[in-house]
C-alpha positions in Angstrom: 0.0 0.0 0.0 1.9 3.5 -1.0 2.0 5.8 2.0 -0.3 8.2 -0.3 -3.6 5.8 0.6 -2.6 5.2 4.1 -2.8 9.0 4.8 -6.1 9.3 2.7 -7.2 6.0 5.3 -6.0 8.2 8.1 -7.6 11.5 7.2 -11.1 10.2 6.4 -10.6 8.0 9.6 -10.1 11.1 11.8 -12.5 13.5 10.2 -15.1 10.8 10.7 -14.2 9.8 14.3 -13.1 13.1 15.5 -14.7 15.5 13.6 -13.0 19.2 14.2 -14.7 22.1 12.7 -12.2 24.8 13.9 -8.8 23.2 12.7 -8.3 21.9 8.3 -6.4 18.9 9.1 -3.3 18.6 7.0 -0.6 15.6 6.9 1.2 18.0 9.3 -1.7 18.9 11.7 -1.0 18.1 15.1 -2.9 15.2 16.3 -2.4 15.6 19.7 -2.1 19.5 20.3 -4.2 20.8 17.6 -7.2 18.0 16.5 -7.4 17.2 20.1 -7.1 13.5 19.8 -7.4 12.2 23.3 -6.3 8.8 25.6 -9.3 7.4 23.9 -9.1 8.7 20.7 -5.7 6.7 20.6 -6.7 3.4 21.9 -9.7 3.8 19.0 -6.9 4.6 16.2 -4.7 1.9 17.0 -8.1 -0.5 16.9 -8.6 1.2 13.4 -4.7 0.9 12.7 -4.8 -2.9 13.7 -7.3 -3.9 12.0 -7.4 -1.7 8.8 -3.7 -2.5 8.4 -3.4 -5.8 9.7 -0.4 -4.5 11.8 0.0 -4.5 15.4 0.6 -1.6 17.7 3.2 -2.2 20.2 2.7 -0.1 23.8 6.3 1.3 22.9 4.6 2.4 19.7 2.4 4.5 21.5 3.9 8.0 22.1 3.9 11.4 21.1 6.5 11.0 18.2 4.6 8.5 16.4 0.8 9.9 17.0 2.1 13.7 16.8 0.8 13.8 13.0 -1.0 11.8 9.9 2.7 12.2 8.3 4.6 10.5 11.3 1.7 7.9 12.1 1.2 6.8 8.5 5.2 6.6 8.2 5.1 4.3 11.3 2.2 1.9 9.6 3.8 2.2 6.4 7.2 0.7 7.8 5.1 -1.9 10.1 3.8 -3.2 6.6 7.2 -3.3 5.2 8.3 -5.7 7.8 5.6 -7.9 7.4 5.5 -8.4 4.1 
């Protein structure tokens, strides 16, 4: 899958999910800081990430690095699907 589709998955997944009307989310919007994505808003990606994907989300995965943005999260999926493939 090229890394354009996952961020298209990711987008529509958090537009849907957590809808925003104040921010435009970009690739480079700030998940965390600036959509407001929350402790359970991150246990609901990583559900969508696991099974959309068919990867799995380690606990070590889970920080502010990886989930900062849809650049840096669909970068992290993108190289889980690498190593499974």
């Amino acid at each position: 899958m090229q890394l354009s589709e996952i961020k298209s998955e990711l987008k529509d997944f958090f537009e849907k999910e957590f809808p925003n009307s104040g921010t435009i989310l970009s690739d480079s919007t700030n998940l965390l800081d600036d959509w407001f994505i929350d402790s359970f808003g991150i246990v609901s990606t990583v559900l969508f990430l696991e099974q959309k994907f068919g990867i799995e989300i380690s606990r070590a995965d889970i920080n502010a690095t990886t989930f900062s943005s849809i650049e840096t999260l669909s970068q992290h999926v993108s190289d889980q699907l690498k190593s499974i493939s």
